[in-house]
C-alpha positions as CSV (number, residue, x, y, z in Angstrom):
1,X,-32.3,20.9,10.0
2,X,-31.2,24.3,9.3
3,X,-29.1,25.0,5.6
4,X,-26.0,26.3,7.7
5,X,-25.6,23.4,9.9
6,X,-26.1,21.2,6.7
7,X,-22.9,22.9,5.1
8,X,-21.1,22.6,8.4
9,X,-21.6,19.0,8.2
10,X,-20.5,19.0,4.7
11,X,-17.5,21.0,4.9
12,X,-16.4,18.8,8.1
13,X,-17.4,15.4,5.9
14,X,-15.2,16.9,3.2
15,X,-12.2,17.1,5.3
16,X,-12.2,14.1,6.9
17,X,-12.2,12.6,3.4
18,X,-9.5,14.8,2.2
19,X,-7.6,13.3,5.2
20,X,-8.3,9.8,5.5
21,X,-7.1,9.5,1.4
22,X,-4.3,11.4,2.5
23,X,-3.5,8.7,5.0
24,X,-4.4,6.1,3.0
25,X,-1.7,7.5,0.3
26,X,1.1,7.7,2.7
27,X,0.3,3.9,3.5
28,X,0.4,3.4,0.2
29,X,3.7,4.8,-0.1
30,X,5.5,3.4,3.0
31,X,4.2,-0.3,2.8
32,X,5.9,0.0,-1.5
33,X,8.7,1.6,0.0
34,X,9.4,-1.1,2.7
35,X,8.4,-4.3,0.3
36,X,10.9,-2.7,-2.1
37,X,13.6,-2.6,0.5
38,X,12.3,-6.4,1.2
39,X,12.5,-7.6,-1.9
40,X,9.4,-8.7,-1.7
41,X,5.8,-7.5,-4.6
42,X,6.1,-3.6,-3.9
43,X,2.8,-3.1,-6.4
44,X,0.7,-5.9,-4.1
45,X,2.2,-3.7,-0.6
46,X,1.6,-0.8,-2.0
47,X,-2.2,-1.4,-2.7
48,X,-2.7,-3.3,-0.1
49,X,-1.2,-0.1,2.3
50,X,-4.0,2.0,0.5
51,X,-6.9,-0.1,0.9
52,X,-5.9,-1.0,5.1
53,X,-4.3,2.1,5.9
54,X,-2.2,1.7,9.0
55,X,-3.4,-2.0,9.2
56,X,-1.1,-3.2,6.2
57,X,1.8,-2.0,8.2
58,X,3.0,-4.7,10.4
59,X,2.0,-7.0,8.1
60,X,5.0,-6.1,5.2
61,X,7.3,-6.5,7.7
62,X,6.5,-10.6,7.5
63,X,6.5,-10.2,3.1
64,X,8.5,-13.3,2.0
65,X,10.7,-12.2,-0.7
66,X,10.3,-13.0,-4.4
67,X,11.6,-16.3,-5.2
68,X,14.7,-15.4,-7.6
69,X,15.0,-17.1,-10.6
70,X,17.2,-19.8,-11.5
71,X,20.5,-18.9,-13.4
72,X,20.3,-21.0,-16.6
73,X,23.7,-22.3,-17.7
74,X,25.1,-24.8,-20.3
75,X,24.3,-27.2,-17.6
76,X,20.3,-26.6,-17.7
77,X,19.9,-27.2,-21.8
78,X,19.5,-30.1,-23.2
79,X,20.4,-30.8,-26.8
């Protein structure tokens, strides 16, 4: 192999990481975003959008939302 076409292939690898992190980012950023909006773990979504990528997508749309807690009132304590 010839030491041009080995920087070639370098300079190509380099952009497609550049890009595919890029992606992964913006996953990142719309899965937190729409898990937010869903009350559902927007740090889990968010991750999970980076590591999958477009994959993660469809699947915040079925996020259950966090349970919300349980009001305590005079009726809850016991003495």
């Amino acid at each position: 192999m010839d030491v041009e076409m080995l920087e070639q292939l370098l300079a190509q690898s380099q952009s497609l990481l550049v890009i595919s992190l890029l992606i992964s980012l913006a996953c990142a950023v719309l899965c937190g975003v729409i898990a937010a909006r869903r009350h559902a773990r927007w740090v889990y979504w968010a991750v999970m959008g980076f590591a999958f990528g477009p994959f993660a997508l469809p699947f915040v749309f079925l996020a259950k939302p966090k349970p919300k807690p349980k009001p305590k009132g005079p009726e809850d304590t016991k003495p």
